[in-house]
C-alpha positions as CSV (number, residue, x, y, z in Angstrom):
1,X,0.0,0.0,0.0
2,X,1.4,3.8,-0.9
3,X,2.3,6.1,1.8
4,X,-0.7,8.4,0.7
5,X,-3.0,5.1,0.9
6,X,-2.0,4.2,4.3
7,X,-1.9,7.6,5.5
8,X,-6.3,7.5,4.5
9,X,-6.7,4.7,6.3
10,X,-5.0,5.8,9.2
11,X,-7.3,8.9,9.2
12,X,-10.0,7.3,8.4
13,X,-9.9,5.7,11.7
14,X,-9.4,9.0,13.6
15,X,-12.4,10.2,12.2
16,X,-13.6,7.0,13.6
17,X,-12.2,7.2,17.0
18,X,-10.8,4.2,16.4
19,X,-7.7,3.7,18.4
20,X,-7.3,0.0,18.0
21,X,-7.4,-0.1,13.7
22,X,-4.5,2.8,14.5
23,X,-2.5,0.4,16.9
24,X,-3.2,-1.7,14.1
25,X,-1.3,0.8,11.7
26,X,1.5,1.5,13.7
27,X,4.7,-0.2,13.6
28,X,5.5,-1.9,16.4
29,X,8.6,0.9,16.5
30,X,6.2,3.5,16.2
31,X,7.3,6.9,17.0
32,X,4.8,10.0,16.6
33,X,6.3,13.2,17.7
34,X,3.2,16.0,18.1
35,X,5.1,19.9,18.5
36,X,4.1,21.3,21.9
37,X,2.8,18.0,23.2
38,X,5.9,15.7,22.9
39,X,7.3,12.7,22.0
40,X,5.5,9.2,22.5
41,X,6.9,5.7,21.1
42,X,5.5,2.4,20.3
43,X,1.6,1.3,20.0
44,X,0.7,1.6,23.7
45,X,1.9,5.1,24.5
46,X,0.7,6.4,21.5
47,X,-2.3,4.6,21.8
48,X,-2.8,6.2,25.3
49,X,-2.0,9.9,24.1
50,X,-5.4,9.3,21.2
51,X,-7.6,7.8,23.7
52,X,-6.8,10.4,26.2
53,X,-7.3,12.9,23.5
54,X,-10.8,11.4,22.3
55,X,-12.2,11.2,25.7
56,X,-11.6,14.6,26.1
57,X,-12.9,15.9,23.1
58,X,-15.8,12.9,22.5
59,X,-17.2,14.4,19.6
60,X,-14.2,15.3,17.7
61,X,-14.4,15.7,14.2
62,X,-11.4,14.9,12.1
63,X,-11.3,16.5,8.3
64,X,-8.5,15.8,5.9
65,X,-7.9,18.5,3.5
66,X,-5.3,17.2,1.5
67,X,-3.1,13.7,1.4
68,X,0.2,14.0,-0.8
69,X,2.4,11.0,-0.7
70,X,5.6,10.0,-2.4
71,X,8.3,7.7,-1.1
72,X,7.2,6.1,1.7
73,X,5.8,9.5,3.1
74,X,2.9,10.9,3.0
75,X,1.9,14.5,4.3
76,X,-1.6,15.4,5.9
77,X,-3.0,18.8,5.8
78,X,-6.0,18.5,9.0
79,X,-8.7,20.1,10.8
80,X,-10.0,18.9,14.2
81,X,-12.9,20.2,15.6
82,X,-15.2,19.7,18.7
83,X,-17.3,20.1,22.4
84,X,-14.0,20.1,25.2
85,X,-16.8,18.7,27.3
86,X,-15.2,15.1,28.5
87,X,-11.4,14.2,30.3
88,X,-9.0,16.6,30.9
89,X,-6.8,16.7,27.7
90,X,-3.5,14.0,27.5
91,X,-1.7,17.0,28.7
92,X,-3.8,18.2,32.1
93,X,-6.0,20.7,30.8
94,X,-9.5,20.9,32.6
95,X,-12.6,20.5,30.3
96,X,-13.8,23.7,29.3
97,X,-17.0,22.6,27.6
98,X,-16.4,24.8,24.9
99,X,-15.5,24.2,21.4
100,X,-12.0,23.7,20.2
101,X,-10.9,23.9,17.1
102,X,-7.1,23.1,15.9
103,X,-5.3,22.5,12.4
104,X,-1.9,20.5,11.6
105,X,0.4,19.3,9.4
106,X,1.3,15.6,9.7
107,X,4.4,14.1,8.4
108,X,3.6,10.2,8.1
109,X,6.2,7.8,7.1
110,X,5.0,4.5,6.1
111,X,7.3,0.9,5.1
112,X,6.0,-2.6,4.9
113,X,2.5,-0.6,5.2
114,X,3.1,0.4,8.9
115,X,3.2,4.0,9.9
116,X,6.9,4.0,11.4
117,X,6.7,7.5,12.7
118,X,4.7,10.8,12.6
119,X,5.9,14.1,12.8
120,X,2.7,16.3,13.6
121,X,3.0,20.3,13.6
122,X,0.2,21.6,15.1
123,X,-1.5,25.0,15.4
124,X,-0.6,25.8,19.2
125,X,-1.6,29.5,19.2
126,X,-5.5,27.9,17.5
127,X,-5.5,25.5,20.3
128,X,-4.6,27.9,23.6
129,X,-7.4,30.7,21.8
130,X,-10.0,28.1,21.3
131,X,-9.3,26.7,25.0
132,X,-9.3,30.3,25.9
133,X,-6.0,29.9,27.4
134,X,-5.4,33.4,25.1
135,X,-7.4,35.8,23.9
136,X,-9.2,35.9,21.0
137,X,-6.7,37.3,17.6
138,X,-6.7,41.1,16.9
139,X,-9.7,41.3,20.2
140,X,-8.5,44.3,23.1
141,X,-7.4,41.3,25.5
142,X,-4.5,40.2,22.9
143,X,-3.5,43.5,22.4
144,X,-3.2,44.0,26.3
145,X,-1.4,41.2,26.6
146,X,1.3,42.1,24.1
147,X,1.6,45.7,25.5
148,X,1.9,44.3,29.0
149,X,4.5,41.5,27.2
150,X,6.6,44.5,25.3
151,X,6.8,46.7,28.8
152,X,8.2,43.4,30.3
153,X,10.5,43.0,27.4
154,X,11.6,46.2,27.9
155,X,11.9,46.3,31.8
156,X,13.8,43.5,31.4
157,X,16.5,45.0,28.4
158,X,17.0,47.6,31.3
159,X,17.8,45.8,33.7
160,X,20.4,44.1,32.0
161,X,21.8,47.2,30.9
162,X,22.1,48.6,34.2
163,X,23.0,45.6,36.2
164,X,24.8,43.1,33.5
């Protein structure tokens, strides 16, 4: 099966939910690195990271937007979507009950017709606004915030001036 092939399938089953036809997927070897999140290796700690992930999110809607493979690697332009009403997210954040929305880039690499590892780059800034963890883009909160960041910047420049 093509990179690009294996890559569907393997989203096809997050739009399921379907952890155990990705365990299924993943090379034994199976690293999948997500930016901001971390690292997590082999079919039961990245197993553990999706679960988490769809518990907290239990209506999360996966869309693919484009699949372009060559190689052995395939690249996956996403969109996930849905209620923060269930877990805490994989990495500790409370349930808001709100809706999140986030977008990525995955970078899937595929031999034998096993996904041997995935290098996701994810939309951090989408995620922390949509969690409310920053203000909405262009509102009077994130412009507060990066005055208040820029005096800081600056406090800080002159104090090392003054004191080394």
């Amino acid at each position: 099966m093509a990179a690009a092939d294996t890559a569907r399938v393997y989203f096809e089953a997050h739009s399921r939910h379907d952890v155990d036809a990705l365990r299924a997927l993943w090379d034994p070897e199976v690293v999948i690195e997500i930016t901001s999140q971390g690292i997590f290796r082999g079919p039961e700690e990245c197993g553990h990271y999706f679960d988490g992930l769809y518990r907290a999110v239990p209506d999360a809607e996966m869309i693919v937007d484009r699949i372009v493979g060559e190689d052995g690697v395939a690249v996956v332009q996403w969109r996930l979507r849905g209620n923060f009403s269930g877990d805490p997210l994989p990495a500790g954040i409370d349930a808001t009950g709100g809706w999140v929305e986030l977008r990525g880039c995955d970078v899937v690499e595929v031999s034998d017709g096993k996904v041997t590892r995935i290098t996701a780059y994810i939309d951090g800034m989408e995620l922390a606004r949509s969690l409310g963890m920053l203000p909405p883009m262009d509102s009077a909160g994130e412009r507060a915030m990066i005055s208040a960041f820029n005096l800081a910047t600056k406090a800080r420049r002159a104090m090392r001036e003054r004191f080394g």
